[in-house]
C-alpha positions, -999 to +999 in steps of 0.1 A: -348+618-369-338+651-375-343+667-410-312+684-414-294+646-401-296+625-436-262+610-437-249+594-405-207+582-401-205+553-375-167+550-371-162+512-356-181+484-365-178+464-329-208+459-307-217+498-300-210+507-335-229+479-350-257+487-329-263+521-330-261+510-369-287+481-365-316+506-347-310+534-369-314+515-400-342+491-390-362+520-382-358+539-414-348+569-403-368+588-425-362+592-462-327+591-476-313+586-446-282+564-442-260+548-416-231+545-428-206+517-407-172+521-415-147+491-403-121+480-416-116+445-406-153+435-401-150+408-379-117+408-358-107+388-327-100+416-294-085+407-262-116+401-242-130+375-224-162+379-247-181+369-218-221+379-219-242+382-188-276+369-182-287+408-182-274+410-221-290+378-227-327+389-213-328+416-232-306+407-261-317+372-267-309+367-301-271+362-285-281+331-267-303+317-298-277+327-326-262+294-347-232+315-344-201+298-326-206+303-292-204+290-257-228+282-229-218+286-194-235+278-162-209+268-133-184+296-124-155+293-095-143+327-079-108+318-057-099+338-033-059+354-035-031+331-035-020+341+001-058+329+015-053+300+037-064+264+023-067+284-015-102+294-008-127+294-036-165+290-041-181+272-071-216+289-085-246+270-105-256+299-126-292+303-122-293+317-156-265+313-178-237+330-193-228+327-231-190+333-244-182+344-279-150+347-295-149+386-305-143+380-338-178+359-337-197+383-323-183+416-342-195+396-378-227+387-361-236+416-345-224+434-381-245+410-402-276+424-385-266+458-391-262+456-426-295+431-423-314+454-411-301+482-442-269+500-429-241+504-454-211+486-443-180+505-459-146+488-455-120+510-447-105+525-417-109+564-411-080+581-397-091+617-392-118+637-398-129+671-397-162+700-396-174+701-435-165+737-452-199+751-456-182+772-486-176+739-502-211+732-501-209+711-470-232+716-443-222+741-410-231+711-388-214+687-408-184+663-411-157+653-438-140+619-432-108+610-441-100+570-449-071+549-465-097+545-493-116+576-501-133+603-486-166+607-467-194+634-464-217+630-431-243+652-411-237+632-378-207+614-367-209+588-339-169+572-330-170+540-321-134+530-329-127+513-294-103+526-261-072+533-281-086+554-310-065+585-310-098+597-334-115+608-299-092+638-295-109+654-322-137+660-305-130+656-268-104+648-243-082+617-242-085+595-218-053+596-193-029+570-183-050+562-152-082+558-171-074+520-182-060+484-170-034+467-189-046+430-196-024+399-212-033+367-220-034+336-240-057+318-268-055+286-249-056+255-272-086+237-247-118+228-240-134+236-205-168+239-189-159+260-162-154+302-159-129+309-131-117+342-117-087+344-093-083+375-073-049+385-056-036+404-025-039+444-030-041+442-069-067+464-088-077+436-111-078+394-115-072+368-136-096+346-156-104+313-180-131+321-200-142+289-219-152+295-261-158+269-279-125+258-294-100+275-271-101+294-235-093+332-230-065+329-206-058+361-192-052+387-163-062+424-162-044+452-135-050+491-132-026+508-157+000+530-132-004+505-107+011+472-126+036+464-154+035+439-179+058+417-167+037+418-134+008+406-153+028+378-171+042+367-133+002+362-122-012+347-151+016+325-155+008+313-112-028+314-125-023+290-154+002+266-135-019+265-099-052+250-123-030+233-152-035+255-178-013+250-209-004+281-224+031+272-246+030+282-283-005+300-276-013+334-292-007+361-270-031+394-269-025+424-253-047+454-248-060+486-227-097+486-213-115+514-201-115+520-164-124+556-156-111+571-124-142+589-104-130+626-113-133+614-152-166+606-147-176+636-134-161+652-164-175+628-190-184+639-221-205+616-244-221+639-271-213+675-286-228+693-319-229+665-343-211+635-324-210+611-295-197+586-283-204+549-275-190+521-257-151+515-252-145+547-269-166+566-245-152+547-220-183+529-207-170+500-190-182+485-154-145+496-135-148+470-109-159+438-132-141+451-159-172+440-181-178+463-219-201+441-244-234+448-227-226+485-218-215+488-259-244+473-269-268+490-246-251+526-254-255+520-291-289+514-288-299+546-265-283+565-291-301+550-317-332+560-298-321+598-293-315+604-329-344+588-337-367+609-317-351+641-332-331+647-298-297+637-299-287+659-272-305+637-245-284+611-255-259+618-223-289+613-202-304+583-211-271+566-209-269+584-171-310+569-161-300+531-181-265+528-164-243+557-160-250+561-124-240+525-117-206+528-137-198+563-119-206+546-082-182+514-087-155+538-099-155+548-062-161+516-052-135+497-072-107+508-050-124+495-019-131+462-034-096+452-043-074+472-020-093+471+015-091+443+045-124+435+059-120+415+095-082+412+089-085+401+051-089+413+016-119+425+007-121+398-022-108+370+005-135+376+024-167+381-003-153+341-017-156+331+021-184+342+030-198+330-002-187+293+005-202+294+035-234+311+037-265+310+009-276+348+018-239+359+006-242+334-026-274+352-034-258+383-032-230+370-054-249+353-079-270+391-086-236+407-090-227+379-117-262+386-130-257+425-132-293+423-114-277+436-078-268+474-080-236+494-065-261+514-049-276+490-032-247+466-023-237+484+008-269+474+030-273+438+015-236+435+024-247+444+064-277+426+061-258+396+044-235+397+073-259+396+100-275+364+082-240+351+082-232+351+115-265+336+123-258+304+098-226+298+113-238+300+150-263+273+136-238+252+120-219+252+153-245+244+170-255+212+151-289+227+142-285+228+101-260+231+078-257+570-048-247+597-066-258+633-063-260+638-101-246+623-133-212+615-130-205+639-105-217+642-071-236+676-060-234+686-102-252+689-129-240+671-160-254+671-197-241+652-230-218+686-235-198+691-201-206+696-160-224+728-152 
């Protein structure tokens, strides 16, 4: 780590803020150093699915072998939008499996590593901050918190404070308007087996039952701009009746999730002199799937890793190498997905189709579950998946057998501190 960076401020203690905590402290950081987590709810339930892919399993696997509440999942149905003749839909068999935590499970396990492993975990919630007054003995590169309990001294200050925080616009620019979906939903009082998805006709978004393990996440997610809420209460509410979901007397949640638009990628800014930002709050969320945990998670721990190796500034570009260029690609591609007609139908219409009837295009579909199949590569698996399709229905009737130029930009140049 760097000598002059003894006292680091970790403002959020959710999955990227717990783990950016986590690797800094297990490591030791060199002497006197401190990672310093401030929260102050420490474990809190979110509007999320809390759904964890096999690719945040693999390399996480202390998620799937945790005693902590949690949820196993291995069949998934995707159904296609409610205008698709005969309600078409397409059961999976996971080949590996998914595992569903309540948020407020995960944030105190993910937090009771943290501290584990020897962060500080301070209770309070920090509503501004500012650069320390080297006059007042504070450091030129350094940071003064401000919280409902107290103030705070810090060399290096990483937000992690989630898609709302109104902290970012301290240090960089707010997200816009048409940088998030709007999502709704329901604490379901049941018990289910079974993760299904519903898509719709020319909505930027879908609905979803995510099993936990003593209620479901019942909810629906739309692009902010292009939706309202009542909108999203009209779908769920089809959602819930169509497969007999009870939602009466249910909690309700609410919340905004990080979608960036393609020109705020190419804008992105993740780290400046003495800060950075990591998951929600940098907005690193997959815009087509909608999916945040793993990207937190993984974004926390690169960041670990830069500060570590004394170079904070090529933070920006690990998170580019790991999975930037994937999040930046489906931004384009998110559009496509659920607003274009392929052979007369939606987009999504046709993938659950295709899907039911052909194993090439449940391959394809079980990799993008999997987070193993990339954007960049989805384009010519798609063609070739087609071709094989065609061929296995020909068969069927005939009674044989059933990229991006540069980071988050294309054609620029882009670093932790702005495009050049």
């Amino acid at each position: 780590m760097l000598e002059s960076v003894k006292t680091i401020a970790i403002i959020g203690g959710g999955p990227a803020g717990a783990m950016v905590a986590e690797g800094l402290a297990s490591s030791g950081g060199g002497p006197g150093a401190r990672a310093l987590v401030f929260e102050e709810r420490l474990g809190w339930e979110k509007p999320c699915g809390g759904g964890l892919p096999p690719k945040a399993l693999r390399r996480y696997p202390f998620l799937a072998e945790a005693t902590d509440a949690h949820t196993t999942i291995r069949d998934a149905e995707l159904v296609a939008a409610n205008g698709a003749p005969d309600g078409v839909s397409v059961r999976l068999r996971l080949r590996e499996p998914l595992a569903i935590y309540s948020r407020a499970v995960l944030n105190r396990l993910l937090l009771r590593r943290a501290e584990g492993a020897g962060a500080e975990i301070i209770q309070d919630r920090i509503v501004s901050f500012e650069r320390a007054d080297p006059r007042a003995g504070g450091s030129c590169h350094g940071w003064r918190l401000k919280g409902r309990e107290g103030t705070y001294a810090a060399d290096y200050l990483i937000l992690a404070a989630g898609a709302r925080t109104r902290l970012r616009g301290l240090v960089a620019e707010q997200l816009s308007a048409r940088d998030f979906m709007l999502t709704f939903g329901y604490y379901a009082p049941a018990c289910d087996t079974l993760l299904r998805v519903q898509f719709f006709e020319d909505f930027e978004g879908y609905a979803w039952s995510f099993p936990r393990s003593d209620h479901l996440s019942l909810g629906i997610c739309g692009k902010a701009r292009e939706t309202t809420m009542p909108e999203l209460r009209r779908r769920l509410h089809g959602f819930a009746s169509r497969f007999g979901y009870a939602y009466e007397g249910a909690p309700v949640f609410s919340h905004l999730l990080p979608a960036l638009t393609t020109e705020s990628w190419g804008n992105l800014r993740l780290a400046g002199d003495g800060w950075a930002l990591v998951g929600d709050a940098a907005g690193l969320v997959d815009p087509v799937t909608g999916e945040g945990i793993y990207f937190a998670m993984r974004s926390g721990e690169l960041l670990a890793e830069a500060l570590l190796a004394g170079a904070p500034r090529t933070y920006a570009e690990r998170v580019w190498r790991d999975f930037g260029r994937r999040l930046a690609l489906g931004s384009r591609l998110s559009h496509l997905f659920y607003h274009d007609d392929f052979l007369g139908a939606p987009s999504t219409t046709r993938l659950v189709q295709f899907a039911a009837r052909s194993r090439s295009f449940m391959a394809l579909l079980e990799d993008l579950i999997d987070g193993s199949q990339t954007y960049a590569g989805l384009a010519g698996r798609l063609y070739r998946s087609f071709g094989r399709l065609l061929l296995e229905i020909w068969r069927k009737v005939d009674g044989r057998r059933y990229t991006v130029d540069g980071p988050f930009g294309a054609g620029r140049r882009w670093t932790g501190y702005g495009r050049q």
